[in-house]
C-alpha positions as a Markdown table, in Angstrom:
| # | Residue | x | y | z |
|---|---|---|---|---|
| 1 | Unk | 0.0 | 0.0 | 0.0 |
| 2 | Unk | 1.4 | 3.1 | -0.8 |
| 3 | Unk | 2.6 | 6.0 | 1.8 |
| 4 | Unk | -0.1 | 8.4 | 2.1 |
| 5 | Unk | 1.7 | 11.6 | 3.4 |
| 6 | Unk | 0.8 | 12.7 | 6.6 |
| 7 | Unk | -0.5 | 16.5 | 7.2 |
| 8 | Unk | 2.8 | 17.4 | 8.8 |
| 9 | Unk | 4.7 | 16.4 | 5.2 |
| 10 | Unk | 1.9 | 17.8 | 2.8 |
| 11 | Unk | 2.0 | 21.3 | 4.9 |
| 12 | Unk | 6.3 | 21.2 | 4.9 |
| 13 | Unk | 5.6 | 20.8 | 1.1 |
| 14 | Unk | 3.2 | 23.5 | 0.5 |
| 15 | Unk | 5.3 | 25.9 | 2.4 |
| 16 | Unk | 8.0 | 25.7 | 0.5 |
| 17 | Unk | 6.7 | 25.8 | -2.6 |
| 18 | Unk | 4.9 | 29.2 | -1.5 |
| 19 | Unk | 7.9 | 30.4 | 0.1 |
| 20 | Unk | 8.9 | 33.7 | -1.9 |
| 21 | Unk | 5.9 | 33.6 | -4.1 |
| 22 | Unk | 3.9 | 37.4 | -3.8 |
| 23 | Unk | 0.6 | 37.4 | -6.1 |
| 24 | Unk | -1.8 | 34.4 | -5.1 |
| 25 | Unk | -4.8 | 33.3 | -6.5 |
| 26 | Unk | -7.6 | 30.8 | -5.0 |
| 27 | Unk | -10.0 | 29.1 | -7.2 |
| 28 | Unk | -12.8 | 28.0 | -6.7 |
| 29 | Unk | -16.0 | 25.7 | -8.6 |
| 30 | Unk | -18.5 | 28.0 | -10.3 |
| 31 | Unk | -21.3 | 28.5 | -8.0 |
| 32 | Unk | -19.3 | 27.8 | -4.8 |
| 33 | Unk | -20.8 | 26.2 | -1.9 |
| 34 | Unk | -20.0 | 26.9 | 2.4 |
| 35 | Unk | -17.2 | 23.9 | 1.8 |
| 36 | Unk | -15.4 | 25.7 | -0.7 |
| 37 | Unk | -16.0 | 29.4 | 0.7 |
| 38 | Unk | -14.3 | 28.6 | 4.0 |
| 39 | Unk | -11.8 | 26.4 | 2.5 |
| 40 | Unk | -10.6 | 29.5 | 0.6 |
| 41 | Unk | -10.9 | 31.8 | 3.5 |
| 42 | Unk | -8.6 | 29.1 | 5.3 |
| 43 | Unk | -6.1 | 29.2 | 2.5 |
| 44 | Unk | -6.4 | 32.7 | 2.4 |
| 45 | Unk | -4.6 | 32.9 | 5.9 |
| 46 | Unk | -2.5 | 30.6 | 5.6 |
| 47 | Unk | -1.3 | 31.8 | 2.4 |
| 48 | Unk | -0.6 | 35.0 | 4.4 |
| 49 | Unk | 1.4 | 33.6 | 7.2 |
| 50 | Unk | 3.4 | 31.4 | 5.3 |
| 51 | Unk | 4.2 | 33.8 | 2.5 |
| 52 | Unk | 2.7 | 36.8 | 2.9 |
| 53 | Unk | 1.0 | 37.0 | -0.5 |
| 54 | Unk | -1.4 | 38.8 | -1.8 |
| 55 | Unk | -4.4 | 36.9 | -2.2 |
| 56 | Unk | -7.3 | 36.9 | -5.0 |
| 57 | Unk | -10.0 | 34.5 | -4.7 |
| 58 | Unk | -12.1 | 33.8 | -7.8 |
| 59 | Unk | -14.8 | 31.8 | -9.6 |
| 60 | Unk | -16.9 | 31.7 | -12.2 |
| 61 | Unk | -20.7 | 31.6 | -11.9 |
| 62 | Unk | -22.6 | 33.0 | -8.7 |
| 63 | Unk | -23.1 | 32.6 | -5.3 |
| 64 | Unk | -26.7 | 31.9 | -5.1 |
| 65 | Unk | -27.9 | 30.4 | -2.2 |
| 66 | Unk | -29.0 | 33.1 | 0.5 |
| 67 | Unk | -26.7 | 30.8 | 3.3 |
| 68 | Unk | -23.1 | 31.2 | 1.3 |
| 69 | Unk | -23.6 | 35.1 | 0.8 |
| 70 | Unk | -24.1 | 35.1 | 4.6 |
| 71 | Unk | -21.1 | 33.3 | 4.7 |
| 72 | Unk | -18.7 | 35.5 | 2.6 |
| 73 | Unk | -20.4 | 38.8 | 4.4 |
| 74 | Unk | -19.6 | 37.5 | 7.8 |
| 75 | Unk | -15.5 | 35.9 | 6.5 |
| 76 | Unk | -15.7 | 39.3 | 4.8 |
| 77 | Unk | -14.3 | 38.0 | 1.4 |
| 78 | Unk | -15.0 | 39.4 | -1.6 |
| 79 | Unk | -15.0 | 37.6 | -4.6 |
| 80 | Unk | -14.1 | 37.9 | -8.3 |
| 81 | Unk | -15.1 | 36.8 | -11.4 |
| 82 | Unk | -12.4 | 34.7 | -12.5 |
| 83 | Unk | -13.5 | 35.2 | -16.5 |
| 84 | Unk | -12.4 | 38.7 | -16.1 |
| 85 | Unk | -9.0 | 37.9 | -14.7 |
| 86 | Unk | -5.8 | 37.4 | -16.6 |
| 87 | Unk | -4.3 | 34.2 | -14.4 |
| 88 | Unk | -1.1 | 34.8 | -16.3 |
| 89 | Unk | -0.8 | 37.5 | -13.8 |
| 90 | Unk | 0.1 | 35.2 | -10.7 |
| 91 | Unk | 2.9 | 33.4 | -9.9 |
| 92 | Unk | 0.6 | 30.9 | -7.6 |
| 93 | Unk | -2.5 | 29.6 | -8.7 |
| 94 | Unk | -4.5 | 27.5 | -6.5 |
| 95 | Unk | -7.4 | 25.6 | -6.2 |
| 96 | Unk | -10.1 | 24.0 | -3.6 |
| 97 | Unk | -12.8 | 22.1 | -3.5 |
| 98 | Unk | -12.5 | 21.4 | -7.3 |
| 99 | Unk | -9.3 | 20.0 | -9.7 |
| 100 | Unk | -8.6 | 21.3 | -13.3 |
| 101 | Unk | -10.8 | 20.3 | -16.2 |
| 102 | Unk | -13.6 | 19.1 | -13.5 |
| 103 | Unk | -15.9 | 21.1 | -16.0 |
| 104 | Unk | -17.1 | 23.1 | -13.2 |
| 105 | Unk | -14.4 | 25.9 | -13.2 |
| 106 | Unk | -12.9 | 28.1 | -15.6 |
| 107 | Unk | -9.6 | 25.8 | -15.8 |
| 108 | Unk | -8.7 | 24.3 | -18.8 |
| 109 | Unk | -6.4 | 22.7 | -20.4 |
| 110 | Unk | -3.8 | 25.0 | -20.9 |
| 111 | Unk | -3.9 | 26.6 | -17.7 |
| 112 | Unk | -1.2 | 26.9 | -14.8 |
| 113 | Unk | -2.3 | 25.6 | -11.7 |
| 114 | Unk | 0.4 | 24.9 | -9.0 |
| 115 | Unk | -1.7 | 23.5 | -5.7 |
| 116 | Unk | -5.0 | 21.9 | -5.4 |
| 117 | Unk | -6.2 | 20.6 | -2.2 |
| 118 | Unk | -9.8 | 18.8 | -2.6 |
| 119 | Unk | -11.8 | 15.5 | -1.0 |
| 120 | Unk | -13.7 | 14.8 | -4.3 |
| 121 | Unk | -11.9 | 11.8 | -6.3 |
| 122 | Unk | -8.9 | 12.0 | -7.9 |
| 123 | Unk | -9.0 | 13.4 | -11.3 |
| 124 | Unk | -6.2 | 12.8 | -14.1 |
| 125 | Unk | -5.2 | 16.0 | -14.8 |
| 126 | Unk | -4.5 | 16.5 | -11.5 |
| 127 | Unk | -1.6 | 14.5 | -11.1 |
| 128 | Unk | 0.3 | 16.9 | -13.4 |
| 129 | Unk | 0.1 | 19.7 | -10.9 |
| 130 | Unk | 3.0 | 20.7 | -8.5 |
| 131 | Unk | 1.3 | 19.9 | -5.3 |
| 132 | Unk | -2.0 | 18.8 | -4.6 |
| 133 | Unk | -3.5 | 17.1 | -1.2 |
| 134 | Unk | -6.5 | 14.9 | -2.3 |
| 135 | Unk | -8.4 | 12.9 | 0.1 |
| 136 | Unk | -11.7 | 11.2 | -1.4 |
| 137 | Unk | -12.1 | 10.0 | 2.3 |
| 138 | Unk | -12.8 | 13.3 | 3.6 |
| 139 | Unk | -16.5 | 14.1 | 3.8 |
| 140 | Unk | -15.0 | 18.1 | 3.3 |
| 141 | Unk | -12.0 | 20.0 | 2.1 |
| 142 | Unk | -12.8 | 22.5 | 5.3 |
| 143 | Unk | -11.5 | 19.5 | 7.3 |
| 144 | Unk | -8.2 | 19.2 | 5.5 |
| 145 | Unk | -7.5 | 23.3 | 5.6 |
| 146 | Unk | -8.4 | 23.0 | 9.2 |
| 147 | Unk | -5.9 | 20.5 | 10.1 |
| 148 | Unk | -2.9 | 22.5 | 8.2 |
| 149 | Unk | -4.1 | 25.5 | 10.6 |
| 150 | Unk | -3.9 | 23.2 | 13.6 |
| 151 | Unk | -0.6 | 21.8 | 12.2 |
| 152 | Unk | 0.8 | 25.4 | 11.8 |
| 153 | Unk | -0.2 | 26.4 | 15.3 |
| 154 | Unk | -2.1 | 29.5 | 14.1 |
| 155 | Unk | -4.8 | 31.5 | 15.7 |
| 156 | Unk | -7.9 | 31.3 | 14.1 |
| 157 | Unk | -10.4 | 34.1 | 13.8 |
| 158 | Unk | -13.6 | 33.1 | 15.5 |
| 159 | Unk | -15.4 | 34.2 | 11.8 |
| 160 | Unk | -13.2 | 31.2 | 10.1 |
| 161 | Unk | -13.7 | 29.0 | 12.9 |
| 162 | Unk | -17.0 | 29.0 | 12.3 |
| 163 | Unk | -17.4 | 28.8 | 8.6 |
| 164 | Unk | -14.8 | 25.5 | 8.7 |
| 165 | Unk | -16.9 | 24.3 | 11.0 |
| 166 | Unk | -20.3 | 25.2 | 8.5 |
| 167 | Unk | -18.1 | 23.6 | 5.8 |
| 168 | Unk | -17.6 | 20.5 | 7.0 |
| 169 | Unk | -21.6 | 20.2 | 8.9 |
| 170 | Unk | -23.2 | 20.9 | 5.6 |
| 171 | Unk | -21.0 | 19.2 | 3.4 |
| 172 | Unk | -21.5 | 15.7 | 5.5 |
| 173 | Unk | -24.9 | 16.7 | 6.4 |
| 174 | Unk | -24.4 | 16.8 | 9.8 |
| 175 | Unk | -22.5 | 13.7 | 9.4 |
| 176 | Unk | -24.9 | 11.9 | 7.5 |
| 177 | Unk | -23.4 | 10.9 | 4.5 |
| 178 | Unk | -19.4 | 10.1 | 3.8 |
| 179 | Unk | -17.8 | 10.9 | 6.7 |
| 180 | Unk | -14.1 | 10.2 | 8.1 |
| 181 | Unk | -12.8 | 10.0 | 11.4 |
| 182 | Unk | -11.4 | 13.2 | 10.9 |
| 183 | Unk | -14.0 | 15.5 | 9.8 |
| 184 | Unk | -15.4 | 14.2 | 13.5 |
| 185 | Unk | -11.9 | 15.1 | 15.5 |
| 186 | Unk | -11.8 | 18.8 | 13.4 |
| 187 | Unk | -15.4 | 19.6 | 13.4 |
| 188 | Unk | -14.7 | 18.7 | 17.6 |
| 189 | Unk | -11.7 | 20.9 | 17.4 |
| 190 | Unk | -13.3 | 23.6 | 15.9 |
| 191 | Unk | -16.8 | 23.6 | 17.7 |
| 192 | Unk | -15.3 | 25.7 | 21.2 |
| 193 | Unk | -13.8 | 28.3 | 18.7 |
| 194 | Unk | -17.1 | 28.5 | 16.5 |
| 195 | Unk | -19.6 | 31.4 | 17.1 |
| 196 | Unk | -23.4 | 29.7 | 17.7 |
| 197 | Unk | -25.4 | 32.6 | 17.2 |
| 198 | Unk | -23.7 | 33.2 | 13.8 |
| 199 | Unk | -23.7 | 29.7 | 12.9 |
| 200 | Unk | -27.8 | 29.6 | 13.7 |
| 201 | Unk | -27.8 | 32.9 | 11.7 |
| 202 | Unk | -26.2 | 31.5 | 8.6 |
| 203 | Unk | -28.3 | 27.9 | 8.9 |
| 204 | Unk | -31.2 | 29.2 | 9.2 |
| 205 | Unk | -31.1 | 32.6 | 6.4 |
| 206 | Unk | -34.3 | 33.6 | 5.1 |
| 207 | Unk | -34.9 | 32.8 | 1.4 |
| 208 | Unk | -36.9 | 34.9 | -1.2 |
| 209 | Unk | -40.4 | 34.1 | -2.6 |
| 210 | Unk | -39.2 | 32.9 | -5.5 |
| 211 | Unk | -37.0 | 30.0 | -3.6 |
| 212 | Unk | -40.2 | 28.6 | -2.0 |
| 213 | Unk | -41.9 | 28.8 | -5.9 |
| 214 | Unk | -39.1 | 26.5 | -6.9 |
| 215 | Unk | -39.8 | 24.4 | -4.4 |
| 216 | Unk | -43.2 | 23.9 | -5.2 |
| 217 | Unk | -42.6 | 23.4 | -8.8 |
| 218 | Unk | -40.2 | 20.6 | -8.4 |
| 219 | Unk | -42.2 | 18.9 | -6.1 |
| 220 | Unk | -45.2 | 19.2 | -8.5 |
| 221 | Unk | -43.0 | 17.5 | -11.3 |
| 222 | Unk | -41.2 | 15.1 | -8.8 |
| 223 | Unk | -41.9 | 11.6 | -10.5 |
| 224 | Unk | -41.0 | 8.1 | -8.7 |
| 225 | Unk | -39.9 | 4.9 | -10.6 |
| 226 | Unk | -39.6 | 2.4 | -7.7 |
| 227 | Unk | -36.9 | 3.2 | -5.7 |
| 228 | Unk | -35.9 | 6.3 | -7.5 |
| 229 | Unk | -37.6 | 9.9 | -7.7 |
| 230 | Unk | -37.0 | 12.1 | -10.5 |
| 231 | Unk | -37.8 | 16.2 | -10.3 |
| 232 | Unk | -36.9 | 18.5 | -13.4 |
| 233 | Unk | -37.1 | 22.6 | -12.0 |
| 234 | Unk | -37.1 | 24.1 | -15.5 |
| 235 | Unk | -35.2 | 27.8 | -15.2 |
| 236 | Unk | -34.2 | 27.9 | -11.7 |
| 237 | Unk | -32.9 | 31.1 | -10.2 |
| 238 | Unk | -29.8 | 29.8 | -9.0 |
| 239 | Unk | -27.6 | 26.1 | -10.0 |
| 240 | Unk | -27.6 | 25.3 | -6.1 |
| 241 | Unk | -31.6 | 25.0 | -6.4 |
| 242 | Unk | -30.8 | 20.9 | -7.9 |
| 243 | Unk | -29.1 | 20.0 | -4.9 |
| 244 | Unk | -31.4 | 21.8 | -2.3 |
| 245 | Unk | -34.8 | 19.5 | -3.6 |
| 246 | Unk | -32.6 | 16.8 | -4.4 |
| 247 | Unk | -31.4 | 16.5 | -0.4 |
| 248 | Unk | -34.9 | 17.5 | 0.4 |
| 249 | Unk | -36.5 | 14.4 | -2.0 |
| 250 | Unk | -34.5 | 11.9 | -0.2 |
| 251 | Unk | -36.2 | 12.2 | 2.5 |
| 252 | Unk | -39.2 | 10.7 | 1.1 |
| 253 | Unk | -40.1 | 6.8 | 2.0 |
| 254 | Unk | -38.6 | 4.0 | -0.2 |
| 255 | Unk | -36.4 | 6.6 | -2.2 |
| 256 | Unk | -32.7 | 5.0 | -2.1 |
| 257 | Unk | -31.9 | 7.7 | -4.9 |
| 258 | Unk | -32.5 | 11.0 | -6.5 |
| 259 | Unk | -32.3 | 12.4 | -9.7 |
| 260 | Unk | -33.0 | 16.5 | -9.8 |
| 261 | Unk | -32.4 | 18.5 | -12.9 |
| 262 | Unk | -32.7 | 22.3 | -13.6 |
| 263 | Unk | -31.8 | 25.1 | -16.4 |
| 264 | Unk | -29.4 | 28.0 | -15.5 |
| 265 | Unk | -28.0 | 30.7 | -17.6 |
| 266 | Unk | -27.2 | 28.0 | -20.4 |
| 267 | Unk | -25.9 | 25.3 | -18.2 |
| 268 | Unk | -28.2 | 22.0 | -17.4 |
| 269 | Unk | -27.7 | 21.1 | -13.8 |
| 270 | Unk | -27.8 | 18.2 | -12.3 |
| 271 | Unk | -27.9 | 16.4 | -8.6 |
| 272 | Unk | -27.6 | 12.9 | -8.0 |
| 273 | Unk | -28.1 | 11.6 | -4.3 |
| 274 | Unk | -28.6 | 8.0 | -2.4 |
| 275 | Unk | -28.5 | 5.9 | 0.2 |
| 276 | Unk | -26.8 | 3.2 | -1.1 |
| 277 | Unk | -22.7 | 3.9 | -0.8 |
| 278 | Unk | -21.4 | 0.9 | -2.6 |
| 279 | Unk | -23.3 | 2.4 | -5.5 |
| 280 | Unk | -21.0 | 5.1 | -5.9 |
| 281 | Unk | -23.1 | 8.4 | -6.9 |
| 282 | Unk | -20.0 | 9.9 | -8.8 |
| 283 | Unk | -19.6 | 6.9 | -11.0 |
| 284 | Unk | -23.7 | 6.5 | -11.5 |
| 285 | Unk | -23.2 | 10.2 | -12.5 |
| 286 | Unk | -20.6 | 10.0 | -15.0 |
| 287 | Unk | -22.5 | 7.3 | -16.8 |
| 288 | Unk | -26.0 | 8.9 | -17.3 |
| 289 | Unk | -24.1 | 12.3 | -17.8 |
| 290 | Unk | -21.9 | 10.5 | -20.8 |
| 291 | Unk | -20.2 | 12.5 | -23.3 |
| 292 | Unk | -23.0 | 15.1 | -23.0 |
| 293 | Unk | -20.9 | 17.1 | -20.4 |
| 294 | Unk | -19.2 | 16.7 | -17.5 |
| 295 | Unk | -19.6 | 15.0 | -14.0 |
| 296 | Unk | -18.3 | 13.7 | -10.4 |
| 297 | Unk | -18.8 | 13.8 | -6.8 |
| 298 | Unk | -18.4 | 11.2 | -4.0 |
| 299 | Unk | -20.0 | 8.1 | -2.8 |
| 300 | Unk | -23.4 | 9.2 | -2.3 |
| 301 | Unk | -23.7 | 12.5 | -3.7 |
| 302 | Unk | -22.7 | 13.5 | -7.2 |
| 303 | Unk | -23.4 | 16.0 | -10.0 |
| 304 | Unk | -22.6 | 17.5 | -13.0 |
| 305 | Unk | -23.8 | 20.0 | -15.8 |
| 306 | Unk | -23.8 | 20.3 | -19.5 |
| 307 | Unk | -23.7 | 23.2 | -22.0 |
| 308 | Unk | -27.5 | 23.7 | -23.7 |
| 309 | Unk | -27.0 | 24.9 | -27.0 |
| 310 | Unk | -28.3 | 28.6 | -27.7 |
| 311 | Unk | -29.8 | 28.8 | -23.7 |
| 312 | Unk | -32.6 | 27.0 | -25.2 |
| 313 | Unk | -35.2 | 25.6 | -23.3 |
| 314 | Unk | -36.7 | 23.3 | -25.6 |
| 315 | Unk | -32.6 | 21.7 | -26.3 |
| 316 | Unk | -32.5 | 22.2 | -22.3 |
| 317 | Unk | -35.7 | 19.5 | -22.2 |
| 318 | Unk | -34.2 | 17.0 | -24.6 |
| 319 | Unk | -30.9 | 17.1 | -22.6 |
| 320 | Unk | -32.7 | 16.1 | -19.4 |
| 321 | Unk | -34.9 | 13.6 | -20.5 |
| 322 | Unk | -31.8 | 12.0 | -22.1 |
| 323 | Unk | -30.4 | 12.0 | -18.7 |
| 324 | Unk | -33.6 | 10.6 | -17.0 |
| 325 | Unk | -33.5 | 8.0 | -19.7 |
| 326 | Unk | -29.6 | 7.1 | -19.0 |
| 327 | Unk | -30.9 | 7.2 | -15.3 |
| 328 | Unk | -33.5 | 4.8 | -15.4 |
| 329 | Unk | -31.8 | 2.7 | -17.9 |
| 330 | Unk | -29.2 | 2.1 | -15.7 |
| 331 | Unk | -31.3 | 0.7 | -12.7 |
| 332 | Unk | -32.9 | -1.5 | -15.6 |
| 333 | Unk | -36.0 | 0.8 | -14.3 |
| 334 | Unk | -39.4 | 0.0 | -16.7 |
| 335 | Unk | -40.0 | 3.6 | -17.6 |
| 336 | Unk | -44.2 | 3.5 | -17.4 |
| 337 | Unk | -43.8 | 2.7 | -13.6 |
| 338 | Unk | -44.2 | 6.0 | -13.0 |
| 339 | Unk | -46.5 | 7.9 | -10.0 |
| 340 | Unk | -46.5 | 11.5 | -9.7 |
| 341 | Unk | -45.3 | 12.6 | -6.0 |
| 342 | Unk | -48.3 | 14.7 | -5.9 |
| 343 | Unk | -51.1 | 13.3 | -7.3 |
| 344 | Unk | -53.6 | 16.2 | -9.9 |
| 345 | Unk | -56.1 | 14.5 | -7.4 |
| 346 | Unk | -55.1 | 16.1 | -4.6 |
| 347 | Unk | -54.5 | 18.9 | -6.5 |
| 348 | Unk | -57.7 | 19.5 | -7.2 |
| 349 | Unk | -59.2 | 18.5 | -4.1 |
| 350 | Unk | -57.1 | 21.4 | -2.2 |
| 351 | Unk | -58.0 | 23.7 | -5.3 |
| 352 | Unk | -62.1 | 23.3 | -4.2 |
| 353 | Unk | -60.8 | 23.5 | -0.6 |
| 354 | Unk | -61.6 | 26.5 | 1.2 |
């Protein structure tokens, strides 16, 4: 079995690797998620203490979901758009909570990147970079920053205490789903330092009407084959919305997994979830995804997106029913065993209701 490098080696690396480096940059997936916003803000100071650069952290997409912008308002970060930012122009490029060409960042090919740190699988291109920390057993990335604060004996501010500690509870859902031994000892480390009230504040964020509208419409579509419940959202207002009614779905009664699909600014988004780890979500994802676009995740959660051509909503429809085809397909799933979640019975029987 081969060495796995402990955190003491893997920080001794990235030190000196950073050591004389001045303009930094931090990248992150398109629509980031708590994980990956205080995984940067973690790299962010430790970037500073070991090298004192000047840091840039970037993505592509939005931040849409009313929890993270609470998040990068309380770790005061402010982000760019990586799409208007020449990368040429730093002499460190980083990235975390993603890996280059995962087809939801704005790395390609071609580009530089010198350190990725990460807890999704490993991904090929990857193992060209300069130094990258990648542990699939991790149920978060915040787990792995934390422990190279720990290591380095820093102070941490009670603000990214408590968004590592957000990270790595919502990324495991409270320890629900693929969780090591270590997100447990961190998230136990990190709890004392952690600020409640701020921590209830950013679980429990208000969302706009048109988040519970969402809602409602993907339950109204939400269709079950057996085991399995499929939702298509249409236009959502922001990517995240998949995963949300996804996790939410699979908490209904005899649903081992998930399928939720939704339109965004060009982009078909999708969310895969179950209960069944020896599946493997990210490999179930990759297969019903195809050469259509791109995909990955863990063990029991996955997802992936794929380019609609001309933002069309009609192309967007063909894409996901494709999907839901490759889905179903691949649980040998009889496609007329369908029942609607909510039946247009009960529909109408509220309708008349008064």
């Amino acid at each position: 079995m081969a060495h796995r490098p402990s955190t003491k080696e893997q920080l001794r690396k990235l030190k000196k690797l950073v050591r004389g480096r001045k303009k930094a940059l931090i990248l992150l997936q398109d629509n980031p998620d708590p994980d990956a916003i205080a995984s940067a803000g973690g790299l962010r100071l430790l970037l500073k203490e070991a090298a004192g650069c000047e840091t840039t952290i970037a993505h592509s997409g939005i931040v849409g979901r009313s929890e993270n912008r609470m998040m990068l308002k309380y770790l005061g970060l402010k982000m760019r758009n990586a799409d208007e930012l020449d990368l040429e122009q730093y002499d460190l490029v980083t990235m975390v909570d993603t890996q280059p060409v995962f087809g939801n960042n704005p790395v390609n090919d071609e580009q530089r990147v010198d350190v990725v740190i990460d807890h999704h699988e490993w991904a090929e291109s990857t193992r060209q970079v300069e130094f990258s920390d990648i542990r699939a057993h991790y149920g978060a990335t915040s787990t792995i920053i934390a422990e190279y604060l720990f290591e380095s004996d820093l102070e941490l501010p009670t603000p990214l205490a408590t968004a590592l500690l957000y990270g790595i509870q919502s990324d495991t859902q409270e320890f629900g789903r693929a969780t090591s031994d270590a997100d447990i000892a961190v998230f136990t480390q990190l709890y004392p330092q952690a600020n409640k009230r701020y921590l209830s504040h950013i679980e429990n964020t208000q969302e706009p009407r048109e988040y519970f509208t969402a809602v409602s419409r993907g339950l109204h579509d939400t269709r079950t084959y057996q085991n399995t419940a499929v939702c298509w959202l249409g236009r959502t207002i922001n990517p995240d919305m998949t995963g949300e009614v996804a996790d939410l779905l699979m908490r209904l009664e005899g649903a081992d997994w998930v399928l939720c699909e939704g339109l965004f600014r060009g982009v078909l988004y999708m969310s895969l979830r179950t209960t069944q780890r020896e599946s493997n979500a990210s490999n179930v994802a990759k297969e019903i995804v195809a050469d259509m676009g791109t995909a990955g995740g863990h063990e029991m959660l996955a997802g992936g997106q794929i380019t609609v051509p001309r933002n069309s909503f009609k192309e967007a429809d063909k894409l996901r029913k494709q999907v839901e085809r490759n889905f179903l397909n691949h649980f040998k799933i009889d496609h007329r065993c369908r029942r609607r979640l909510v039946s247009r019975s009960v529909e109408r029987h509220h309708e008349k209701t008064p």
